[in-house]
ROKOL-627074 format. One record per residue (C-alpha): residue number from 1; residue in three letters; x, z, y. Coordinates in pm, whole numbers, padded with zeros to 5 digits, always signed. Last residue first. Layout:
! ROKOL-627074
n: NUM&res: ALA&u: X&w: Z&v: Y
...
This chain:
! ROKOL-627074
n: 278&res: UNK&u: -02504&w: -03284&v: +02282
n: 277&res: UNK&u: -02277&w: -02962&v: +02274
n: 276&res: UNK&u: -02062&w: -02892&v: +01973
n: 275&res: UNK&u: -01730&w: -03011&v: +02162
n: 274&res: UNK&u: -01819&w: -02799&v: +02458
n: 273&res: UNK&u: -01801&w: -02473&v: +02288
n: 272&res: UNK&u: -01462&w: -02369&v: +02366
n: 271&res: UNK&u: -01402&w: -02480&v: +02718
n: 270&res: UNK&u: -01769&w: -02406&v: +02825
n: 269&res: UNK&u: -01663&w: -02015&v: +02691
n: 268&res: UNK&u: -01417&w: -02045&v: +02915
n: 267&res: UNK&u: -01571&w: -02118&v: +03202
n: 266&res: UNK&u: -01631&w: -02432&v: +03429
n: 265&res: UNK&u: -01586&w: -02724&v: +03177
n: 264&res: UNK&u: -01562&w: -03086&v: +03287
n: 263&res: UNK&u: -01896&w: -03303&v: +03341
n: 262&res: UNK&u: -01983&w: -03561&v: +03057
n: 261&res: UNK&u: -02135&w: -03922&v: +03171
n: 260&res: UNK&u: -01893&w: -04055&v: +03458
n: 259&res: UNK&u: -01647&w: -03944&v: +03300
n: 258&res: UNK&u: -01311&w: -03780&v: +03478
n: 257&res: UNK&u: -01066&w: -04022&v: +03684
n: 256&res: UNK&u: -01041&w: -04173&v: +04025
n: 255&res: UNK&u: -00801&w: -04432&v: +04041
n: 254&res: UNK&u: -00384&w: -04437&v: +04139
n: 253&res: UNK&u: -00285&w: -04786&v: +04169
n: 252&res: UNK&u: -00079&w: -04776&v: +04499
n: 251&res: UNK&u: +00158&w: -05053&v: +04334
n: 250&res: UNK&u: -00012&w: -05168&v: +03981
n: 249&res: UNK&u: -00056&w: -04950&v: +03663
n: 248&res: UNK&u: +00068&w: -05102&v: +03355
n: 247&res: UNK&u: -00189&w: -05176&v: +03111
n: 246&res: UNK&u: -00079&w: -05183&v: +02732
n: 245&res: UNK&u: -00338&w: -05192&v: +02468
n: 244&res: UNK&u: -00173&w: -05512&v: +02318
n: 243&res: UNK&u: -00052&w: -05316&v: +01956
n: 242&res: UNK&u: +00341&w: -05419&v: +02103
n: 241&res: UNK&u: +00298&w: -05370&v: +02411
n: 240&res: UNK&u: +00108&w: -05011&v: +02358
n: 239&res: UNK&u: +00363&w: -04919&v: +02127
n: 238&res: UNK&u: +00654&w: -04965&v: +02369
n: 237&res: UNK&u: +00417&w: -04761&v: +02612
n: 236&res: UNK&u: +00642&w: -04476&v: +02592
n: 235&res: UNK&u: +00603&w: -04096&v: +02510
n: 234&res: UNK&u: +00239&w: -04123&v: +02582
n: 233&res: UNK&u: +00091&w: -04379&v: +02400
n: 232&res: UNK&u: -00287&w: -04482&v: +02435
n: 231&res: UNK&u: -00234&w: -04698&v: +02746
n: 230&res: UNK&u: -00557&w: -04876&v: +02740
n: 229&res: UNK&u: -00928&w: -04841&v: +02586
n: 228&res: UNK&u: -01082&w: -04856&v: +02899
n: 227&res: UNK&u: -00848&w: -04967&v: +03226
n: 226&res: UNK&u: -01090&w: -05221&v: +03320
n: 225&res: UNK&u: -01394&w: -04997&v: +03291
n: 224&res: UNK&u: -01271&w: -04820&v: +03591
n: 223&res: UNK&u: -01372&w: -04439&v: +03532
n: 222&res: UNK&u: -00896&w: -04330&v: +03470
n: 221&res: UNK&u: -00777&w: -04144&v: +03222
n: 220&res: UNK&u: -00577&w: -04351&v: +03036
n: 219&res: UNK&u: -00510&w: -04561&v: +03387
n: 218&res: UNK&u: -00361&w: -04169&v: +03438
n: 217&res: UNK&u: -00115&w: -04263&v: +03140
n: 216&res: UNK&u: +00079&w: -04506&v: +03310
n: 215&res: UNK&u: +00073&w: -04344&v: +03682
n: 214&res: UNK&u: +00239&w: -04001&v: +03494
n: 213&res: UNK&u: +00496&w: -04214&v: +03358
n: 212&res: UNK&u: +00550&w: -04317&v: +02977
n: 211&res: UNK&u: +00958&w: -04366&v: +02913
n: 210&res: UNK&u: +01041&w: -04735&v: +02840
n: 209&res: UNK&u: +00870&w: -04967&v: +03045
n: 208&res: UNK&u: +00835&w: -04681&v: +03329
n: 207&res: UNK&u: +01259&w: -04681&v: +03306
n: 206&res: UNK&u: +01182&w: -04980&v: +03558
n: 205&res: UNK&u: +01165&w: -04744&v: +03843
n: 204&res: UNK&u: +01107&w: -04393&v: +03781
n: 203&res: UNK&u: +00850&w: -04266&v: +04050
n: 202&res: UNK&u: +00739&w: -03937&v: +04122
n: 201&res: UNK&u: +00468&w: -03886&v: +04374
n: 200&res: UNK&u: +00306&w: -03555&v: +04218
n: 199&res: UNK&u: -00026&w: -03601&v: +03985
n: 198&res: UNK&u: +00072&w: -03450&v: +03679
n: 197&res: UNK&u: -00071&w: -03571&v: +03330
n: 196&res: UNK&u: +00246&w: -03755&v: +03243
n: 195&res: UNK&u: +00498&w: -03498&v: +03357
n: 194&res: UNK&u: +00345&w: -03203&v: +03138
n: 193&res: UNK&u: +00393&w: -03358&v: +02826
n: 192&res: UNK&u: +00680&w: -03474&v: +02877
n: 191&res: UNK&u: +00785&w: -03098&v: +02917
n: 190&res: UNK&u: +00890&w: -03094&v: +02555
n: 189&res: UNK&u: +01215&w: -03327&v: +02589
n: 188&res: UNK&u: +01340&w: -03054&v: +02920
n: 187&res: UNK&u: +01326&w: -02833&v: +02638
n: 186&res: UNK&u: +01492&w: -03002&v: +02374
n: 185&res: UNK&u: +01759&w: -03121&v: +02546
n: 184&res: UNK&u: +01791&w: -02757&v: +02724
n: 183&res: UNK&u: +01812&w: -02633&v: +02356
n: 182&res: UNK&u: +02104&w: -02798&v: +02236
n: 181&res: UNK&u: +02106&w: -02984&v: +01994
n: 180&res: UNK&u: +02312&w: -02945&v: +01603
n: 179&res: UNK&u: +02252&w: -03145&v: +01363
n: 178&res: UNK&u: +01966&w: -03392&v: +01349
n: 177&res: UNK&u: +01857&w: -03449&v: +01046
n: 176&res: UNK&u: +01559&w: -03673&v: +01079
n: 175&res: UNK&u: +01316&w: -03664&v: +00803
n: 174&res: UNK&u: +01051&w: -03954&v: +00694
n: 173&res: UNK&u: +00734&w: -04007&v: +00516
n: 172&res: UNK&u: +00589&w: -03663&v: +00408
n: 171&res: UNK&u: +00704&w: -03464&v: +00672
n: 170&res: UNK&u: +00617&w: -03747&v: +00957
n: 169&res: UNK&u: +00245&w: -03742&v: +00783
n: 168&res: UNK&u: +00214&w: -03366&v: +00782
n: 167&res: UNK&u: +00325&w: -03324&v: +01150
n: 166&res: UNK&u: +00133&w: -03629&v: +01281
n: 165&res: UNK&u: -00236&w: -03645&v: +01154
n: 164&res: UNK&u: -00269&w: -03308&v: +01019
n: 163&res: UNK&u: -00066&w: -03112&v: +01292
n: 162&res: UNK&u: -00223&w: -03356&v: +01576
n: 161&res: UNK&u: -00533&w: -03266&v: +01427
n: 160&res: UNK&u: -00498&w: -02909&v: +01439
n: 159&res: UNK&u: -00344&w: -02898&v: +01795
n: 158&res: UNK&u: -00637&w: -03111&v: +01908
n: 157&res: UNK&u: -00882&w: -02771&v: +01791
n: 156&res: UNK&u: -00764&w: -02625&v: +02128
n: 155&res: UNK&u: -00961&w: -02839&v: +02368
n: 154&res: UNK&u: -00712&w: -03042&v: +02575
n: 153&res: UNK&u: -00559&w: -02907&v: +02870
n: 152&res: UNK&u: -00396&w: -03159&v: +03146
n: 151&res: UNK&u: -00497&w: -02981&v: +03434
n: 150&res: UNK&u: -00190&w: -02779&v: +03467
n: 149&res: UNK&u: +00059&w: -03114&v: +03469
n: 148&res: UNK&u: -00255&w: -03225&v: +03728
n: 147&res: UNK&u: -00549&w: -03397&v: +03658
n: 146&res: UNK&u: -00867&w: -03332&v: +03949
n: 145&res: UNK&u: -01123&w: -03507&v: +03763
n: 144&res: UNK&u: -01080&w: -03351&v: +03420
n: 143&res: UNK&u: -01296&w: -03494&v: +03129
n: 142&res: UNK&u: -01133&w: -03681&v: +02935
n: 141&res: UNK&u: -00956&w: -03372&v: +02782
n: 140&res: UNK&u: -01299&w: -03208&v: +02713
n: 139&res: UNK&u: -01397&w: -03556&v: +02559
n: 138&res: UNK&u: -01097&w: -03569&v: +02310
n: 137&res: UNK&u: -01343&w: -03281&v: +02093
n: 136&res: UNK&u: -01639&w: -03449&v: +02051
n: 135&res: UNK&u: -01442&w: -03814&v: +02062
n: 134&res: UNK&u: -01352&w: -03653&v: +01754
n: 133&res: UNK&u: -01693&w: -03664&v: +01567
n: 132&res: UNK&u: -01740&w: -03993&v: +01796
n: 131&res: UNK&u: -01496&w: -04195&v: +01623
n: 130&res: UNK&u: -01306&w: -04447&v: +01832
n: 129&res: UNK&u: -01166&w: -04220&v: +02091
n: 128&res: UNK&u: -01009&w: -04018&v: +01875
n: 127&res: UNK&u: -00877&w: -04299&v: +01680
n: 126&res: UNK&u: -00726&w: -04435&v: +01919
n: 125&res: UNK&u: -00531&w: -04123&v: +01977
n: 124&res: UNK&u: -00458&w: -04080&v: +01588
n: 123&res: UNK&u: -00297&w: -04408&v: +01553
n: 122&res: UNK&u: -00105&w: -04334&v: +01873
n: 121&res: UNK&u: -00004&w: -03972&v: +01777
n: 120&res: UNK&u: +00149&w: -04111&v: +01476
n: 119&res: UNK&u: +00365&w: -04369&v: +01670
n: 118&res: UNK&u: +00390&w: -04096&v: +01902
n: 117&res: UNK&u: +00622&w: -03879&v: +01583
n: 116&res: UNK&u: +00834&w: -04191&v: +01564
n: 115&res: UNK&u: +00931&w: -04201&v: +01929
n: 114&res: UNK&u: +00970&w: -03827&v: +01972
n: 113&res: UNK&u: +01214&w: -03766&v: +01641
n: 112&res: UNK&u: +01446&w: -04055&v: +01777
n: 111&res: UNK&u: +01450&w: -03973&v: +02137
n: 110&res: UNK&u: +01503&w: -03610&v: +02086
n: 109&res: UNK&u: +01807&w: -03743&v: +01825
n: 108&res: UNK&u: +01887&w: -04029&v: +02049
n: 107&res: UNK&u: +01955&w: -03798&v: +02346
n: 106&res: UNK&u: +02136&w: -03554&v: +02101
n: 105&res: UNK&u: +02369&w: -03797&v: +01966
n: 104&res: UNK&u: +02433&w: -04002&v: +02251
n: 103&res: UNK&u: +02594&w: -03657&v: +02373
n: 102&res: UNK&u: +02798&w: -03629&v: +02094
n: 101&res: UNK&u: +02913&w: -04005&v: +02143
n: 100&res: UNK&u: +02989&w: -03915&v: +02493
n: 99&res: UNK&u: +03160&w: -03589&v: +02384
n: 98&res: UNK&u: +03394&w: -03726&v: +02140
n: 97&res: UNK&u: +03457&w: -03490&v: +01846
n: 96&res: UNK&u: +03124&w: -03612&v: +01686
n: 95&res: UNK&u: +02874&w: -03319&v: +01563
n: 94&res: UNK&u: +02594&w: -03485&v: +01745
n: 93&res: UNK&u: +02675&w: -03843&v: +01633
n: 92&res: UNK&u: +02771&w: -03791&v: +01234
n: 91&res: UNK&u: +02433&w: -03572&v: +01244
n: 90&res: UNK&u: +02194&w: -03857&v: +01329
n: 89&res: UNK&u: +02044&w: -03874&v: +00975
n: 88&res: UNK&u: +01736&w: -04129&v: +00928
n: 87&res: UNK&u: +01619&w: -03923&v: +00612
n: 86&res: UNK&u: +01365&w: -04145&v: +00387
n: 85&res: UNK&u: +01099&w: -04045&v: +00163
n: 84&res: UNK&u: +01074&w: -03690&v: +00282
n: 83&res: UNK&u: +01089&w: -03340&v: +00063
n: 82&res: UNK&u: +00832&w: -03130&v: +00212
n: 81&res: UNK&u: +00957&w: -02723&v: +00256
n: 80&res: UNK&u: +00962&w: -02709&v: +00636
n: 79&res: UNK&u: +00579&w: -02854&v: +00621
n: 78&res: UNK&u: +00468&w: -02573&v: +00394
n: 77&res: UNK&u: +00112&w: -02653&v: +00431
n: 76&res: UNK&u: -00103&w: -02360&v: +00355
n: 75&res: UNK&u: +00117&w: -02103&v: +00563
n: 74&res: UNK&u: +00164&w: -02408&v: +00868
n: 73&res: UNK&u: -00185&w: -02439&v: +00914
n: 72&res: UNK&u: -00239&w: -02067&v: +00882
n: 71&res: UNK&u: +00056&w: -02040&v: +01181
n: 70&res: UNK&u: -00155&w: -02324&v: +01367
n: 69&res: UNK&u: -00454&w: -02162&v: +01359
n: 68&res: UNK&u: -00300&w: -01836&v: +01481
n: 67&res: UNK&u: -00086&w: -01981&v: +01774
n: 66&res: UNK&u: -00321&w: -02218&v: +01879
n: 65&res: UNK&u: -00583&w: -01939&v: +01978
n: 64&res: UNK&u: -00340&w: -01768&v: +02206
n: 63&res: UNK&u: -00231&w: -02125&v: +02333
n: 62&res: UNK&u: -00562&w: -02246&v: +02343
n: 61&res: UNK&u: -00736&w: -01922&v: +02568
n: 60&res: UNK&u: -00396&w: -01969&v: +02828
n: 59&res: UNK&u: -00416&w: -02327&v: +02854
n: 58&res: UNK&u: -00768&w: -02265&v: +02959
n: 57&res: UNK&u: -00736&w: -01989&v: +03225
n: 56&res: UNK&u: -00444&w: -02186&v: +03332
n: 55&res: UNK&u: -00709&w: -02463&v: +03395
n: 54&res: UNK&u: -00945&w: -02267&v: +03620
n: 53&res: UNK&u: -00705&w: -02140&v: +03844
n: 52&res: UNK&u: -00523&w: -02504&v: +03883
n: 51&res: UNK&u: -00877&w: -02639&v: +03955
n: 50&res: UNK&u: -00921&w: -02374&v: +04198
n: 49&res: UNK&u: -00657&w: -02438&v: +04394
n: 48&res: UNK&u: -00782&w: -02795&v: +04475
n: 47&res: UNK&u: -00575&w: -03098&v: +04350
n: 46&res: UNK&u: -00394&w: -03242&v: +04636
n: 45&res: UNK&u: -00529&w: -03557&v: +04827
n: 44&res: UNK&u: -00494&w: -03916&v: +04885
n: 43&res: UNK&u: -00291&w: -04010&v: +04608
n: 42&res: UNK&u: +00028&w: -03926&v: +04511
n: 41&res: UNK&u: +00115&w: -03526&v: +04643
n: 40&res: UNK&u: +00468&w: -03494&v: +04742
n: 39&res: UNK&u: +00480&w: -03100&v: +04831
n: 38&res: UNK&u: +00178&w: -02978&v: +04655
n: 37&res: UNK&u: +00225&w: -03184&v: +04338
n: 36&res: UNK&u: +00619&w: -03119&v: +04352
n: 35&res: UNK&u: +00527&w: -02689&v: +04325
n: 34&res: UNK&u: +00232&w: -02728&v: +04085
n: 33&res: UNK&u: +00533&w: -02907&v: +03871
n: 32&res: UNK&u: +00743&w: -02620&v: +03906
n: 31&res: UNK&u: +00477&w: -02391&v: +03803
n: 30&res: UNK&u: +00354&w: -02593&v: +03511
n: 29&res: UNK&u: +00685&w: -02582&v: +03356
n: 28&res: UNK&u: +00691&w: -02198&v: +03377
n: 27&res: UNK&u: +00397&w: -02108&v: +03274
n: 26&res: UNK&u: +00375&w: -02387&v: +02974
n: 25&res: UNK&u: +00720&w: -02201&v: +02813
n: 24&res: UNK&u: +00563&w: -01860&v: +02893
n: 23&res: UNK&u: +00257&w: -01882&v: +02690
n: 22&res: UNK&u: +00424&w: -02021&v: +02376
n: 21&res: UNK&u: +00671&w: -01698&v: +02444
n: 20&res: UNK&u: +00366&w: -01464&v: +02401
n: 19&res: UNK&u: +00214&w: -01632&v: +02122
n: 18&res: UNK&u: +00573&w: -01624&v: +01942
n: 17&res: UNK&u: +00597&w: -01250&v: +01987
n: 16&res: UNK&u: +00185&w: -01203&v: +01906
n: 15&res: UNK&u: +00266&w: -01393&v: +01576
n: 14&res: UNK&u: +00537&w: -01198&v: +01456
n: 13&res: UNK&u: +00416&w: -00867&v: +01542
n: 12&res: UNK&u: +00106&w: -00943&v: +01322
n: 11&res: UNK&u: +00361&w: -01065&v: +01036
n: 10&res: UNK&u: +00546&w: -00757&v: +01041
n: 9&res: UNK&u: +00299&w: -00555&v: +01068
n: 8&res: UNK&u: +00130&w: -00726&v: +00771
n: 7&res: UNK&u: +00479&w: -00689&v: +00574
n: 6&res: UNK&u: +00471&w: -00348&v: +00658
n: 5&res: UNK&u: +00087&w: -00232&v: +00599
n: 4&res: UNK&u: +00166&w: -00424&v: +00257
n: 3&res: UNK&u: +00443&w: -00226&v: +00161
n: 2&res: UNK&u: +00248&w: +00092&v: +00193
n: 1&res: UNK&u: +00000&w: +00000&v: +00000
């Protein structure tokens, strides 16, 4: 009995530690982006207070919710343990004596494992918004009408999907060994994310046909029916070009986004039960 009190200690502290850091990754990222979308703004106007209130609230409620679905996910699918098909190894370049090719290494390693995993995610994404059971869910995401890097939520279930339609598949199918990365790589990798839902005035130049922008992915988002159906990638819209869903944004294209049809949640409890409303 006693033994069992421990280990579920031990597994209750676990969780709460890693919810608590999953909290303060997203915090921080979507703090310094607040900071560039209040001081270069694109588009005629900043995002009002209140929708930044209202959507930490949310990120908040799916992160602390995430974090328990996703460690039972994880439990019943041993996805560390899956022996892969292939192994595309990258170690030879981040444990290379030369520092340029060691630092190839690790951008082609976050590269590498990013680019294959959104291949997943963009079979999935279209299928999200071809099938209305998970159109249910992909609507809460849809919609936001004042999208920032905070404003970017999706309903928390996503992270379950994303975990059965791109974690399990990549396990089965094919492993990167990576060697050793550093963490910033990583890091500054993860806050992708962030950057293509935010609505500062940041411009990359032609890297936009390579790396997915914020002004690519709001045409995503956006309540002109000529933009419908486009720009389902978010790492890069290489898979867009080459599946012919790509629509790259024009100068000053910046539209209005949301549905027309579905208004965005208010509260939390909106947030969670919107997907089993009408």
């Amino acid at each position: 009995m006693l033994a069992f009190l421990g280990e579920a200690y031990s597994a209750a502290y676990g969780l709460v530690n890693s919810m608590f850091l999953r909290l303060t990754f997203p915090a921080e990222v979507c703090f310094a982006y607040f900071l560039l979308e209040m001081l270069v703004p694109n588009g005629r106007k900043r995002n009002s207070l209140r929708s930044y209130g209202r959507a930490a609230g949310f990120v908040a409620a799916s992160v602390a919710l995430n974090t328990f679905v996703l460690a039972a996910a994880v439990w019943l699918i041993d996805v560390d343990h899956i022996k892969p098909l292939a192994i595309l190894d990258l170690s030879p370049l981040t444990t290379s004596e030369s520092l340029p090719v060691r630092v190839a290494g690790w951008l082609a390693a976050a590269f590498a494992i990013a680019m294959i995993g959104n291949f997943f995610y963009y079979w999935l994404h279209r299928a999200q918004h071809k099938f209305p059971w998970l159109w249910r869910f992909h609507r809460v995401h849809h919609s936001i009408t004042e999208m920032s890097a905070t404003n970017g939520y999706h309903h928390f279930a996503e992270d379950l999907f994303q975990f059965t339609a791109v974690t399990v598949p990549m396990a089965f199918l094919l492993g990167v060994a990576t060697g050793p990365v550093p963490w910033i790589v990583l890091t500054i990798a993860s806050t992708h994310a962030y950057f293509i839902h935010s609505s500062a005035n940041i411009n990359i130049g032609p890297f936009r046909y390579i790396l997915g922008d914020n002004r690519f992915h709001r045409l995503h988002h956006s309540l002109e029916e000529k933009h419908f159906d486009r720009n389902f990638s978010t790492l890069t819209p290489l898979w867009d070009v080459l599946f012919r869903t790509a629509y790259f944004p024009r100068a000053g294209e910046w539209p209005e986004v949301g549905l027309s049809d579905f208004p965005e949640p208010k509260t939390i409890r909106e947030y969670l039960m919107m997907p089993f409303r009408p």
